[in-house]
C-alpha positions in Angstrom: 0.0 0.0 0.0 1.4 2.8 -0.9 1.3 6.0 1.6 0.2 9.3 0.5 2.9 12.3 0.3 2.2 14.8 3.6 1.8 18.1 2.6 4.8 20.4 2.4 3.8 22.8 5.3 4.7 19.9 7.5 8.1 18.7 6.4 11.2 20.6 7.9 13.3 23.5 6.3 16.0 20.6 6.1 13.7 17.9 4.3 12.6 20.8 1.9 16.0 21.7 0.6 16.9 18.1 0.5 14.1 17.7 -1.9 14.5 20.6 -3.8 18.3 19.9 -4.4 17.7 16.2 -5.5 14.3 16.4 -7.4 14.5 19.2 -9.0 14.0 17.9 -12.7 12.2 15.1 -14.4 15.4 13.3 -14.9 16.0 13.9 -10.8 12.6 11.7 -10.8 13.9 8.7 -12.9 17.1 8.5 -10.5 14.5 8.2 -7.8 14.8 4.4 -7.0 18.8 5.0 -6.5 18.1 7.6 -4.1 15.7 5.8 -2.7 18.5 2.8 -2.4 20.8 5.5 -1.3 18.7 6.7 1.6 17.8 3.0 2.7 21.2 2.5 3.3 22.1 5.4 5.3 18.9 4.9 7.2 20.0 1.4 8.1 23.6 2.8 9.2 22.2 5.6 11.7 20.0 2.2 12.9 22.8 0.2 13.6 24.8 3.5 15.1 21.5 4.2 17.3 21.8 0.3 18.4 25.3 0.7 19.3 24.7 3.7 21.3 21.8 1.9 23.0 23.8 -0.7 23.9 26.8 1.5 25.3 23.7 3.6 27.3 22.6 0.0 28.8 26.1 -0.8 29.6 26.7 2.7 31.3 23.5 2.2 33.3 24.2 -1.1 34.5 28.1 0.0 35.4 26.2 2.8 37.3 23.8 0.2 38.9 26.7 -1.7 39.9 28.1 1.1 41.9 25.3 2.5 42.9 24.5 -1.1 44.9 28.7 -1.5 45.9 28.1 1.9 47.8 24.9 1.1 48.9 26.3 -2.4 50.7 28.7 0.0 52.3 26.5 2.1 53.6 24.4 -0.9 55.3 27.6 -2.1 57.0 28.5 1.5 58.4 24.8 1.7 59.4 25.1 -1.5 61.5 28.8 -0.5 62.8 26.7 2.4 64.1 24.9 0.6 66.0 26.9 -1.6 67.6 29.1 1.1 68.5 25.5 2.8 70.3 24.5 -0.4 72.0 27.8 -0.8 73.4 28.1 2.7 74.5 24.8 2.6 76.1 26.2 -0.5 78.4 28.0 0.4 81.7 31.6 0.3 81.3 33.6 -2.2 83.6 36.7 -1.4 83.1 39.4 0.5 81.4 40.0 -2.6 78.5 36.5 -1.7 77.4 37.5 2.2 77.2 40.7 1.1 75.0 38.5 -1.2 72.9 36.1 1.3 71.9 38.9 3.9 70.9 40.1 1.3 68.6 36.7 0.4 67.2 36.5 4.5 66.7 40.0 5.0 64.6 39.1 1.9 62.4 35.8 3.2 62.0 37.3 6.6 60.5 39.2 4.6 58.1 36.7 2.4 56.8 34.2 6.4 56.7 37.1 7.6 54.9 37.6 5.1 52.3 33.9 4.7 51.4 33.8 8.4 51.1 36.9 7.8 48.5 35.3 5.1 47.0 32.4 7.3 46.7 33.9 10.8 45.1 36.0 8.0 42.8 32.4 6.4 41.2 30.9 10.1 41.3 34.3 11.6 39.6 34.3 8.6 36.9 30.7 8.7 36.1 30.9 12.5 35.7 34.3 12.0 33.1 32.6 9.0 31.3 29.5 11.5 31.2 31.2 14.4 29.8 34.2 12.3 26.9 30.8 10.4 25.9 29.2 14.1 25.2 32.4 14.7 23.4 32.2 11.5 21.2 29.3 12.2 20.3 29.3 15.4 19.5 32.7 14.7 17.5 30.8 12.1 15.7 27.9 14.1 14.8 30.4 16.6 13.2 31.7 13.8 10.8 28.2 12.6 9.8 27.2 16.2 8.8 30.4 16.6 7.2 29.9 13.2 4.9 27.0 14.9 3.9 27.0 16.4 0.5 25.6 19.7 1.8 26.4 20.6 5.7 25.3 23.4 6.8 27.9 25.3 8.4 26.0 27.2 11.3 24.9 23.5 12.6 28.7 22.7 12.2 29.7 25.3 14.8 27.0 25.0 16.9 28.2 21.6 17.5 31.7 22.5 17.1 31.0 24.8 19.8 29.1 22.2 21.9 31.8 19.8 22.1 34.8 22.0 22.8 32.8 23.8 26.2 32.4 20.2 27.2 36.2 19.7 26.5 36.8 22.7 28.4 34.6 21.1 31.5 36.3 17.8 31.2 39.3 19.7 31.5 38.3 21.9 34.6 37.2 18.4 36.4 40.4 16.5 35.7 42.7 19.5 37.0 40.9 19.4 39.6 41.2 15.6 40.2 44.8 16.2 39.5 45.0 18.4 42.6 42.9 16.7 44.9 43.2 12.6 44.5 47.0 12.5 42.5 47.0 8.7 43.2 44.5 8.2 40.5 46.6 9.1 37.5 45.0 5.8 35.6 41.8 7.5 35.9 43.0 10.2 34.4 45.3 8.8 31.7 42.4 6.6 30.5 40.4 9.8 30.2 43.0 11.8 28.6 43.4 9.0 26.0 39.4 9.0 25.3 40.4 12.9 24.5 43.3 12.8 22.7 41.4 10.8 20.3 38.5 13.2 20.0 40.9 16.1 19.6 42.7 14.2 16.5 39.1 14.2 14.8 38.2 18.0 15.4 41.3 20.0 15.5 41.8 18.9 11.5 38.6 19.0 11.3 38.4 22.9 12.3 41.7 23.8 10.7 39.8 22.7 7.2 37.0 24.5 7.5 38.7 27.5 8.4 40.8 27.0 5.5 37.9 27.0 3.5 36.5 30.0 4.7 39.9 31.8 4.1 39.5 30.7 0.6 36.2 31.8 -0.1 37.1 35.2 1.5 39.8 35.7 -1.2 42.7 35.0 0.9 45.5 35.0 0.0 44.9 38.7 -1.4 46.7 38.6 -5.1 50.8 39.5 -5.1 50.7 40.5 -8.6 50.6 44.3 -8.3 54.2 43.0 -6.3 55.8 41.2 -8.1 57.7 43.9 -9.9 61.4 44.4 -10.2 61.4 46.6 -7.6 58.5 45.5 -4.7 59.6 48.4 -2.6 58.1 50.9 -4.7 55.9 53.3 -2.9 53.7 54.0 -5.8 52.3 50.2 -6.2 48.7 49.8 -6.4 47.0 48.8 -3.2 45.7 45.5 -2.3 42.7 45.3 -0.7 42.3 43.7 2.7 40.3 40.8 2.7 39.7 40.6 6.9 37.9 44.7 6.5 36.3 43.8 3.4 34.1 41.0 4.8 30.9 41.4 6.1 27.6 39.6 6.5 27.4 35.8 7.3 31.2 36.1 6.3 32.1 37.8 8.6 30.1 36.3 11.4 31.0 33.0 9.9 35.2 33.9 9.8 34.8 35.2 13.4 33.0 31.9 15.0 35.4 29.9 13.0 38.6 32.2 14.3 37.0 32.0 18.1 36.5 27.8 17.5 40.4 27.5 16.8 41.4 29.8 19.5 39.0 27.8 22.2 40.8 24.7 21.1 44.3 26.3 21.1 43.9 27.4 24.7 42.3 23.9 25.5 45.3 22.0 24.6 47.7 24.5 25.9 45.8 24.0 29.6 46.1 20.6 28.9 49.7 20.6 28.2 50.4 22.5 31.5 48.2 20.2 33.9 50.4 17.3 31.9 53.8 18.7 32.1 53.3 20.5 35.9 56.6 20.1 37.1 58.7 19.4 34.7 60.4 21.8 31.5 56.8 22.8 29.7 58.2 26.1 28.7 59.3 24.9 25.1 55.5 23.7 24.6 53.4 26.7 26.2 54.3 29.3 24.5 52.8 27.7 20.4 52.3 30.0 17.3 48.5 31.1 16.7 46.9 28.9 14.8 45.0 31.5 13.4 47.8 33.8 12.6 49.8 30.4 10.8 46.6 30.0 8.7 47.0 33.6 7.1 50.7 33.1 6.6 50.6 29.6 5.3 48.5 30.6 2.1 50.5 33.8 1.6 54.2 31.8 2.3 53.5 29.5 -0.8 51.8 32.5 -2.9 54.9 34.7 -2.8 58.0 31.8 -3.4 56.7 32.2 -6.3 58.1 35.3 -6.8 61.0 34.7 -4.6 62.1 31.9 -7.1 63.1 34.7 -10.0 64.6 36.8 -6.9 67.5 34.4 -6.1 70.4 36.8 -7.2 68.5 40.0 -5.7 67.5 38.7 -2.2 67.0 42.5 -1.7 63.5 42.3 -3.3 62.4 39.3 -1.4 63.1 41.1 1.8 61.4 44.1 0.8 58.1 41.8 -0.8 58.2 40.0 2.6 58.2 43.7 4.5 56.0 45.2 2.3 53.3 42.2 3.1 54.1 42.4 7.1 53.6 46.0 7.2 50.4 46.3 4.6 48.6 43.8 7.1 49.8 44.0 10.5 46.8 46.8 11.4 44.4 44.6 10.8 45.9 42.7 13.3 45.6 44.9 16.2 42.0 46.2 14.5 40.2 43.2 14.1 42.2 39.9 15.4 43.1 41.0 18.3 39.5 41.8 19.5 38.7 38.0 19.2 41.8 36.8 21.1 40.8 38.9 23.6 37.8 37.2 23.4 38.6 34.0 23.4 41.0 34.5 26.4 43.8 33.0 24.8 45.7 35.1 27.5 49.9 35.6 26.4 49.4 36.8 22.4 49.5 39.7 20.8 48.1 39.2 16.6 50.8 41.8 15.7 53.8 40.3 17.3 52.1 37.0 15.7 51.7 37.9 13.0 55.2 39.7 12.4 56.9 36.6 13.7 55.2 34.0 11.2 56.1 36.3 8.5 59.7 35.9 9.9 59.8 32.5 10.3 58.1 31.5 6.5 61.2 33.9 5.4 63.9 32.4 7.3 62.6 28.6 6.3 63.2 29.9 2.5 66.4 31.4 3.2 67.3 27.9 4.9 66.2 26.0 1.9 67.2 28.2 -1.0 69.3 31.2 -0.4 72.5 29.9 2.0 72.8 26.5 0.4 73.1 28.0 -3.1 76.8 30.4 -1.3 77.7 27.1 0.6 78.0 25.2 -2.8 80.0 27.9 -4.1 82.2 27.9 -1.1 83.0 24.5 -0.4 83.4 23.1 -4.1 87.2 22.7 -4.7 86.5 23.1 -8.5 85.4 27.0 -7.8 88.1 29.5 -8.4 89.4 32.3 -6.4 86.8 34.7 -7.7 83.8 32.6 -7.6 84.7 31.9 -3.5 85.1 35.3 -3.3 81.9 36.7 -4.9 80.1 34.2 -2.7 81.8 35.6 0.1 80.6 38.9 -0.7 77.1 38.0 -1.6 76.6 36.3 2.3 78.0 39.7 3.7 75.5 41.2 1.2 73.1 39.2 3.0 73.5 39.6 6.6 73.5 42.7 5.5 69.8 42.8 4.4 68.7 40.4 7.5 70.2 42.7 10.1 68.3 46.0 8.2 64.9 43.4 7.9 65.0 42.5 11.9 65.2 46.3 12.5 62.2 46.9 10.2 60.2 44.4 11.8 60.9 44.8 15.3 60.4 48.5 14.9 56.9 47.3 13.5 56.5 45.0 16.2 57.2 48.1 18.8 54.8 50.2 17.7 52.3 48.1 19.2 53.1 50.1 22.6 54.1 47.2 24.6 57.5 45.6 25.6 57.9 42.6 23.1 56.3 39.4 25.0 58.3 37.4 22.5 61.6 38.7 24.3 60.2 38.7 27.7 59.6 34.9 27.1 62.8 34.4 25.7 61.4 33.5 21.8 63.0 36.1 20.3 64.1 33.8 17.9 60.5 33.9 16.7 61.1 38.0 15.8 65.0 37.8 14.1 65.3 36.2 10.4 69.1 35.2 12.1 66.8 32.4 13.6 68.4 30.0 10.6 71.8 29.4 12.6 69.4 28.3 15.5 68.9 25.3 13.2 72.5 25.2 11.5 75.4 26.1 14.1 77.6 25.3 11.4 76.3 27.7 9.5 77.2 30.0 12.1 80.9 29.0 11.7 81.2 29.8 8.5 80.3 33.2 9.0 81.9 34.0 11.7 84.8 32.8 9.2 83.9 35.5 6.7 83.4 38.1 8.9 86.9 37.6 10.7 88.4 37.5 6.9 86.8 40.5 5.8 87.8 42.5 9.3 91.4 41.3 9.0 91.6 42.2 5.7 90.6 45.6 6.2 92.6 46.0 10.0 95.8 44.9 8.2 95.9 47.9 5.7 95.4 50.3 8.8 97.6 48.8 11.3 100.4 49.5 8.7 100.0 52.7 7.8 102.0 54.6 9.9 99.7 57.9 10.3 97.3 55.4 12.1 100.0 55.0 15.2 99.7 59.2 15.4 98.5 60.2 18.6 95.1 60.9 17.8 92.6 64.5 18.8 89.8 63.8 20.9 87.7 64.9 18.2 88.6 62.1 15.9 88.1 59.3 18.9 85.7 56.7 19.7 87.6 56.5 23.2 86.3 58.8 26.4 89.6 61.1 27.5 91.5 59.3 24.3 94.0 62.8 24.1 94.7 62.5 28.3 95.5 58.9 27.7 97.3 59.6 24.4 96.2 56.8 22.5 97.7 56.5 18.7 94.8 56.6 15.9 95.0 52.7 15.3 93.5 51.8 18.8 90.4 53.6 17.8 90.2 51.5 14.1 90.9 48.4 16.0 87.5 49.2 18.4 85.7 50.4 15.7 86.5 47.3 13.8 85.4 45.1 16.3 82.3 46.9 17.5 81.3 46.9 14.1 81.5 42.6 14.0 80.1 42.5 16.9 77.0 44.4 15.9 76.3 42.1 13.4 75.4 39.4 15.8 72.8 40.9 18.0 70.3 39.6 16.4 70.9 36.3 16.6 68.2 35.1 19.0 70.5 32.2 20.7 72.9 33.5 23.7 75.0 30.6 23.5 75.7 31.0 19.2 76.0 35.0 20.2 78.5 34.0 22.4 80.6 31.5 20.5 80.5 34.3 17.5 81.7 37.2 19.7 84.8 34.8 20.9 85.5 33.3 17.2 85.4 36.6 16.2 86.4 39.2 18.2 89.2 37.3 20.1 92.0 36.9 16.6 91.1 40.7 16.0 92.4 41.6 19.6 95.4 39.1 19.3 96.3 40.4 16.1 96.1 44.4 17.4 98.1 42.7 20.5 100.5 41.1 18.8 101.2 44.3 16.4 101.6 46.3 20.1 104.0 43.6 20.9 106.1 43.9 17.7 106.7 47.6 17.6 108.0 47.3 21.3 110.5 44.6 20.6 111.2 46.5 16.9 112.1 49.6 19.5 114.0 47.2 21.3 116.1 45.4 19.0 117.3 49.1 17.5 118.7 50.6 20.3 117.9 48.5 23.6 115.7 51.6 24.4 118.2 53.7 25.2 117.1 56.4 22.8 114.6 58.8 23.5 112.6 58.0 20.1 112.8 54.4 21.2 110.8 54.9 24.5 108.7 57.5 22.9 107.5 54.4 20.7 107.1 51.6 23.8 105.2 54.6 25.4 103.0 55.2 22.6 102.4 51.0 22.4 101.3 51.1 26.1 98.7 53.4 25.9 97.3 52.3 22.7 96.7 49.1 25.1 96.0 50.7 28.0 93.1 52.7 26.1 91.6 49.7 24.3 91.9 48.0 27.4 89.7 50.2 29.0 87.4 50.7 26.1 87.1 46.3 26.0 86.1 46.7 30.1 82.9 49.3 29.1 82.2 47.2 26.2 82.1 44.1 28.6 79.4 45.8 31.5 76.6 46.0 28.6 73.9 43.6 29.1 74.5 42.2 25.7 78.2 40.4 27.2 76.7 40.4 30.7 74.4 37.7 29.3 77.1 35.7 27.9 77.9 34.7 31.1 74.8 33.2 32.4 74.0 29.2 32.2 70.4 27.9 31.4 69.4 28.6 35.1 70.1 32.7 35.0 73.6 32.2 37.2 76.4 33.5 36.9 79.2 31.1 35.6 82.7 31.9 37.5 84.7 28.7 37.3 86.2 29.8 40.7 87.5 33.1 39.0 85.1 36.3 39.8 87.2 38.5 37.5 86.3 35.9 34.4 82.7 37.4 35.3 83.0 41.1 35.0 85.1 40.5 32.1 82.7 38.9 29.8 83.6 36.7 27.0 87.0 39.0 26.9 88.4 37.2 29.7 91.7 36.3 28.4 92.4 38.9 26.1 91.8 41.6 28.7 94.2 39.6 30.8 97.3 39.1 28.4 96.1 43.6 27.4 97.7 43.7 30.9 100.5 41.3 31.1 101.4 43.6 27.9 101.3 46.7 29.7 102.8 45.3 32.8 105.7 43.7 31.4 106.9 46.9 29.0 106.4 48.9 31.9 108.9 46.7 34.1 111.3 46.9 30.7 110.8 51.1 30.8 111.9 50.9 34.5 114.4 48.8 34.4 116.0 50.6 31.2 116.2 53.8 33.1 117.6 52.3 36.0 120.0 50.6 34.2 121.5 54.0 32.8 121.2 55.8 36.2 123.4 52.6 37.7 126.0 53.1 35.0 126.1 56.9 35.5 126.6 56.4 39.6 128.8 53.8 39.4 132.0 56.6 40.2 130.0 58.2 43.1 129.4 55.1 44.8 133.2 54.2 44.3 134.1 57.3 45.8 134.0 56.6 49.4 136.4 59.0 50.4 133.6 62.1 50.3 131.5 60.5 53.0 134.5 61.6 55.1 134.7 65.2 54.6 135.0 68.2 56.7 131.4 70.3 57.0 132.4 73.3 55.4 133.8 71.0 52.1 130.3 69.3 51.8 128.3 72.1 51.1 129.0 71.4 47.3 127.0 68.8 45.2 128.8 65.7 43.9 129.3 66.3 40.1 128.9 62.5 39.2 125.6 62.3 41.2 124.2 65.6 39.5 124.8 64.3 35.7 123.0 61.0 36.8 120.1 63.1 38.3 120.0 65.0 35.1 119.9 61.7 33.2 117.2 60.5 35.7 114.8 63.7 34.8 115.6 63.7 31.2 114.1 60.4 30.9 111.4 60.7 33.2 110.3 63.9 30.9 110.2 61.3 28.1 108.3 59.4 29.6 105.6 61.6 31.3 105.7 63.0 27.7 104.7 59.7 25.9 103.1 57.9 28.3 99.6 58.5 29.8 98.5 59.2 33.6 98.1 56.1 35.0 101.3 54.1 33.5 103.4 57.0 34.1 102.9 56.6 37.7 103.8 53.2 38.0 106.8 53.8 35.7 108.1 56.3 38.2 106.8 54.8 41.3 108.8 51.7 40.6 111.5 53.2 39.1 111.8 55.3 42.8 111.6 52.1 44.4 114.4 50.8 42.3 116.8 53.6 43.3 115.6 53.5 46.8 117.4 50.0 46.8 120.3 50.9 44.4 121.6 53.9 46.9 120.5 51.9 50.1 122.3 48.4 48.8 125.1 50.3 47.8 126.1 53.6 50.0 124.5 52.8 53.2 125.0 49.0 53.3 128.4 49.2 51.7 130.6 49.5 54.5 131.3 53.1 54.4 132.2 55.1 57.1 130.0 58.5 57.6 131.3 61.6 59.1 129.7 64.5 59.9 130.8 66.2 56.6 129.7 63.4 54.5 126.5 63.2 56.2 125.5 66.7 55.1 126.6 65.8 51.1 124.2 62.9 51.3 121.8 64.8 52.7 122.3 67.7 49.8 122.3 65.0 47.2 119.6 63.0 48.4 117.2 66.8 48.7 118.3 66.5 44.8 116.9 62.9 44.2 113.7 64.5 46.1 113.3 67.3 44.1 113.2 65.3 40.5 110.5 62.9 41.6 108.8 66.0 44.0 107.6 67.1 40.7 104.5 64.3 40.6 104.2 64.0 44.7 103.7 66.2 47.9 106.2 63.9 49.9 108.7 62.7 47.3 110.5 60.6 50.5 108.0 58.7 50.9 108.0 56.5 48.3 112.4 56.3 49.4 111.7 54.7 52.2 115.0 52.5 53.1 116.8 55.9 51.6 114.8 58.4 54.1 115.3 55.8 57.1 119.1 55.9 56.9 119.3 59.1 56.6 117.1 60.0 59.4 119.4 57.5 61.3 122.2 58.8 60.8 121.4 62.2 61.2 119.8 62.0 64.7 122.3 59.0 65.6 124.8 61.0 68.1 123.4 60.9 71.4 122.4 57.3 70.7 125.2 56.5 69.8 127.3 58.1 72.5 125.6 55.6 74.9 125.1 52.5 73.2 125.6 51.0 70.3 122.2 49.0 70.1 119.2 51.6 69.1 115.8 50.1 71.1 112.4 49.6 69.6 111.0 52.9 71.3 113.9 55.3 69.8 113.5 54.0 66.6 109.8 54.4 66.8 110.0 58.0 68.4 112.6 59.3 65.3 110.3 57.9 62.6 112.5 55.2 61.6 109.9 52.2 60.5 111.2 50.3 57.3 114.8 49.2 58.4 115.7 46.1 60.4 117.6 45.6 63.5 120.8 44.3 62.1 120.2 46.8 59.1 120.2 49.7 62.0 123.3 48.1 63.9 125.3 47.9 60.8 124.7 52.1 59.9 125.5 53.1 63.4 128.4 51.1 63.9 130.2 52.7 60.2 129.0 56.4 61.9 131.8 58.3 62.9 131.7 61.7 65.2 134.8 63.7 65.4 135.9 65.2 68.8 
C-alpha cells in the first residue's frame, strides 16, 4: 500500500532543501529508486549506530547500577557498625580494657568512613568524566556525519563544534581538579586523557579545514601581482585590498565563529599541556604560534615563493616583498584579530607580534632552503676559483647585511604596538629575528663567523700598517672617552671600531650561546692580532737601540697606551647587558669557574688579561731601562767613598757625578711623562723610585762606608736633589724612598744614641720615625758612623 505524500507545510526546512536539491528535474525523478536505495542504506547505518549507542547507554546504566549497589552495601555495613558502637556505648563500662576497645573500634571506623567516602567521590568523579568524553564523542561524531554529507550546513557545524569543545573545556576543569585533589588516580585520568586525545585528532583537522575554507572563499591569500615587480619596494604600487575589513555579512560572522572555535581549542590544549607537564620543563610547549595567525601566513608563504624563485640573485626584493606584506597587514591585526583573542582568552598573544613573527619564520625557512645552500656550494666546491669563493663571500656579507636592516624593520613594527615585546620577555626572540636559521644550522654560524673575521682582518691589516694610524690621535677624531689625556695613537680607535662593528652584526641572533661563541670566534683573533702588532713595535724599539734612545721609549710609550686605552674601552664594552648575558647558564647564574674576574670581564676574559701582562711587562722593561743607565752613570759616586769623610764646610758642594745622573734620571722621566699617559706614568716612576731606593741603600748605606759628619751633610744635599726630581709628581717625594729616608734619618739623629750604646731600642727608633729598616740593618749604619771630637 502505498502512503500518501504529507503536505509540504509539515516537512522541515531541512527535508525541503533536501528535496529541492535532489528532485528538482524530471530526470531527478527517474534517479529516484537509486536515491531511494541510497537513503535506505544510510537509514540502516544511523540504525545500527543508534543500536550501538543503546547498547553502550545500557552498559553505562548497569556500570552505574553496579556502583550504585557496591556503595549502597557499604552504607548498610556502616549503618550496622553504628549501632553496635550505640549499643555498646549505652552499656556500663567495667573497666578500662573496654574504654581502649572502643577507641580502637572509633580509629578503624574513620578509616573504613574515609575510604567509602573515597570510594564514593571515585564512582561520582568517573561517572561525571565518562558523562562528559561520551558528550564529546558524540558530538565529535555528529560533526563527521554532517560533514559526509553532501551539503552541511555550516551554522549547525559550529553550533556543534561549539558544543563539544565547552564540554572539552569542563572535562578539562574536572580533571585538573582531580589532578590536585586525589594525585594517586593518575589511571583515571590517563584513561580519560586518552578517550580525549582521540577526540581532539578528529576536530582540531577538522576545524583547521574548515577555516581553510572559509579563508578561501574570502579571497585570501589577497593577489601579489601588483608586487611582483622588479622593484616590490616601490611606494607607488597599487593597493591591495584587505580581505579581513572587506568582509561582512554571514562572512564575517562565519570567519569570526570559525577564528573563536580554533582559538578555544588552542587554549584547551595548551591548559592541557600544563596540567600534563606540571613540574617538569613545559616552557618549550606553552608558548605555540596562533593557529590563526599560521593560517594567514601559510597561504600567503606559498603564494609569494613564487616570486621569490626569479629573486635568487637580488635577495634584496624578497626582503622588501616580505616587508612590504608584514607591514600592509599587521593593522588589521591589532584592528580586528586582536578583538577576538581577547575574546577567546587566549591570555599571552599579541596578533601583531604574531603575526610579524610567522612572517619571519616563512622567510627564514626559505632562506634555509634556498638562499645559503646555493653560497655554501660555491664555497666548499674545490672546482670554484678564487673569484667565484670570493663573490660568494661577498654576496653572504650582502646578505647579513639585508637580515640585520629586515630584523630592525620588523621589530620597529612589532614596537609600535606600545608594549614591551612578550616574545623577548619569554625568551622566543628567535620567533622576531630572520638570524633564527643558525638556530637550526650552528655550522652555518661558523662559516660566517669565518667571513666576517676574513673580511675584518683584511681591512685592520691595511690600517695597522700605515704609519699615520699610530699618530697620537685629537679627541675629536676618537671613539675613546679622554683618548688625548691617555694619548692613545689613531689605530686603537680602528681596532674598536673594527670590532664593535663585527660585533654588531650578531645581535640579532636570537640564541645566547651562538652570540657568544660568534663574539669569541670573532672578536678574540682581532684583539690578538692588534696585540701582537703592540708587541712587535715594542720589541722592533728594542732590538734598534735596547731603548736607550729617547725616540725608542717614545714608541714603547705610545704602544702602552694604545693598550691601555683599548683595554679600557674592551672593560665598558664588557658591563653592557648584551656580554653580561654571555655569562649566564640555562638557570640565570652567573658562571665563574672559581674566577670572579672571568665574570665582570665577559667573554674577553683572556684577552683583557694578556692587554695587561702587555702593559705590565713593557712597563717593568721602561723601569728597568732607566735604571740601568742611572746605575752606569753612579757607578763613580758610589766608588768614591772618600767624600763620606769630609769636613762640614767641604760638603756644602754637590757631587758632580751624582748631579749628571740626576739630570739623566729627569731627562728620561720627561720622556716618559711626555709619551706615556697618567696612569702608567705613575707606575713607571713609582717603581722606578723604588728601584733607586734600593740601588743607593744596597750600595752607600749598606756598603761599609764610614760617615762623618761632613759626609752626612753631602748625602743629605744630594739625596734633597733625588727629592726634588720625583717632587715634581708627589707632595712627599721621601715617601715613596723609604729604606733611603730611614738611613738618613738615622744617621742624622744617631749621636746621642750612639754616644751611649751601640744597640738603638724599639721605642727610639719608633719615636725618630725610623719604620722600614731592620735591626741588624740599623746596627750595621751606626756602627760605620763616625763623630769627630
Amino acid at each position: 500500500m502505498t502512503r500518501p505524500i504529507p503536505p509540504h507545510t509539515s516537512l522541515s526546512s531541512h527535508a525541503l532543501y533536501f528535496l529541492n536539491s535532489h528532485l528538482s528535474s524530471k530526470e531527478d525523478l527517474d534517479s529516484a529508486p537509486n536515491l531511494l536505495s541510497e537513503l535506505r542504506i544510510q537509514s540502516d547505518a544511523l540504525d545500527q549506530t543508534l543500536a550501538g549507542l543503546n547498547e553502550e547507554l545500557r552498559s553505562q546504566l548497569t556500570r552505574h547500577s553496579s556502583f550504585s549497589n557496591r556503595i549502597g552495601s557499604l552504607f548498610s555495613n556502616i549503618h550496622a557498625q553504628l549501632e553496635d558502637l550505640h549499643q555498646s556505648s549505652a552499656r556500663p563500662q567495667s573497666d578500662g580494657g573496654l574504654e581502649r576497645g572502643m577507641g580502637v573500634e572509633l580509629q578503624a571506623l574513620a578509616k573504613e568512613v574515609a575510604r567509602v567516602e573515597t570510594v564514593r567521590n571515585y564512582a561520582e568523579t568517573a561517572l561525571k568524566l565518562d558523562t562528559l568524553v561520551g558528550d564529546v564523542e558524540d558530538a565529535v561524531s555528529s560533526t563527521m556525519t554532517r560533514t559526509l554529507r553532501k551539503h552541511p550546513t555550516s551554522k549547525d557545524l559550529e553550533d556543534m563544534r561549539a558544543v563539544a569543545l565547552k564540554t572539552l573545556k569542563s572535562t578539562e576543569d574536572v580533571l585538573s581538579s582531580v589532578r590536585k585533589k586525589y594525585p594517586q588516580w593518575a589511571r583515571l585520568i590517563s584513561a580519560v586523557d586518552h578517550r580525549i586525545d582521540r577526540a581532539l585528532a578528529i576536530l582540531r583537522p577538522q576545524a583547521i579545514a574548515d577555516h581553510r575554507t572559509l579563508l578561501t572563499s574570502l579571497g585570501w591569500p589577497p593577489p601579489l601581482s601588483t608586487l611582483s615587480s622588479s622593484n616590490p619596494d616601490i611606494k607607488g604600487s597599487a593597493p591591495v585590498q584587505n580581505p579581513l575589513f572587506t568582509m561582512q555579512g554571514d562572512f564575517k560572522l562565519q570567519y569570526c565563529e570559525s577564528f573563536l572555535a580554533l582559538c578555544g581549542l588552542q587554549e584547551l590544549q595548551r591548559k592541557r599541556k600544563t596540567r600534563q607537564l606540571e613540574g617538569q620543563y613545559k616552557d618549550v610547549f606553552l608558548h605555540q604560534p596562533l593557529w590563526v595567525i599560521e593560517e594567514l601566513v601559510n597561504p600567503i608563504s606559498i603564494a609569494s615563493q613564487r616570486h621569490f624563485s626569479k629573486w635568487i640573485e637580488k635577495p634584496e626584493y624578497i626582503f622588501a616583498l616580505v616587508y612590504k606584506i608584514t607591514r600592509d597587514y599587521v593593522d588589521s591585526m591589532d584592528d580586528l584579530l586582536q578583538p577576538l583573542v581577547d575574546e577567546a582568552m587566549l591570555s599571552g598573544y599579541s596578533c601583531r607580534e604574531e603575526w610579524i613573527s610567522a612572517m619571519v619564520s616563512s622567510l627564514s625557512t626559505y632562506l634555509a632552503k634556498e638562499i645559503f645552500p646555493i653560497y655554501i656550494n660555491q664555497l666548499e666546491e674545490e672546482e670554484s676559483d678564487n673569484a667565484i669563493q670570493a663573490q660568494a663571500r661577498i654576496s653572504w656579507l650582502n646578505l647579513i647585511d639585508l637580515m640585520i636592516a629586515f630584523d630592525k624593520r620588523v621589530q620597529s613594527l612589532a614596537a609600535h604596538s606600545g608594549v614591551t615585546l612578550s616574545l623577548q620577555e619569554d625568551g622566543n626572540m628567535q620567533k622576531m629575528s630572520s638570524f633564527a636559521v643558525f638556530c637550526d644550522r650552528p655550522d652555518w654560524l661558523d662559516l660566517w663567523s669565518e667571513i666576517e673575521l676574513n673580511d675584518a682582518l683584511y681591512k685592520l691589516n691595511a690600517q695597522i700598517e700605515d704609519d699615520q694610524n699610530w699618530i697620537t690621535a685629537g679627541q675629536k677624531d676618537s671613539v675613546f672617552s679622554g683618548q688625548e689625556e691617555n694619548k692613545s695613537p689613531m689605530i686603537s680607535s680602528a681596532v674598536l671600531k673594527r670590532l664593535s662593528s663585527v660585533i654588531d652584526r650578531c645581535r640579532s641572533v636570537p640564541s645566547v650561546s651562538l652570540r657568544s661563541k660568534f663574539v669569541k670566534s670573532t672578536g678574540g683573533p682581532i684583539i690578538h692580532k692588534f696585540l701582537g702588532s703592540l708587541r712587535q713595535r715594542c720589541q722592533e724599539a728594542e732590538g734598534l737601540t735596547a731603548l736607550t734612545d729617547d725616540s725608542a721609549l717614545t714608541k714603547v710609550a705610545n704602544s702602552i697606551n694604545g693598550a691601555r686605552c683599548f683595554e679600557t674601552a674592551l672593560v665598558e664594552f664588557c658591563e653592557d647587558v648584551f656580554f653580561f648575558e654571555m655569562g649566564l647558564d640555562g638557570s640565570g647564574n652567573l658562571v665563574t669557574d672559581g674566577d670572579f674576574s672571568a665574570v665582570s670581564n665577559g667573554v674577553f676574559h683572556e684577552e683583557l688579561k694578556n692587554l695587561e701582562e702587555f702593559r705590565t711587562e713593557w712597563v717593568e722593561k721602561l723601569s728597568t731601562v732607566v735604571l740601568r743607565g742611572f746605575d752606569s752613570l753612579c757607578r763613580g759616586y758610589i766608588k768614591n767613598k772618600k767624600q763620606w769623610q769630609e769636613k762640614s764646610e767641604e760638603a756644602l758642594a754637590l757631587s758632580p757625578s751624582f748631579i749628571e745622573a740626576m739630570d739623566y734620571l729627569q731627562g728620561k722621566l720627561s720622556v716618559l711623562e711626555k709619551g706615556l699617559n697618567k696612569v702608567d706614568f705613575t707606575r713607571v716612576w713609582r717603581s722606578l723610585a723604588a728601584g733607586v731606593d734600593k740601588f743607593i741603600f744596597a750600595n752607600i748605606f749598606m756598603g761599609n762606608t764610614k760617615f762623618h759628619d761632613g759626609g752626612v751633610e753631602r748625602l743629605c744635599n744630594d739625596l734633597t736633589v733625588l727629592f726634588g726630581v720625583f717632587g715634581a709628581w708627589c707632595l712627599r717625594p721621601e715617601g715613596f724612598f723609604p729604606k733611603v729616608n730611614d738611613g738618613l734619618k738615622l744617621l742624622r739623629n744617631a749621636k746621642k744614641q750612639l754616644k751611649n750604646t751601640l744597640i738603638a731600642d724599639e721605642r727610639w727608633l719608633r719615636d725618630n720615625g725610623i719604620r722600614h729598616l731592620s735591626a741588624s740593618e740599623v746596627e750595621k749604619i751606626m756602627k760605620n758612623r763616625v763623630f769627630t771630637t
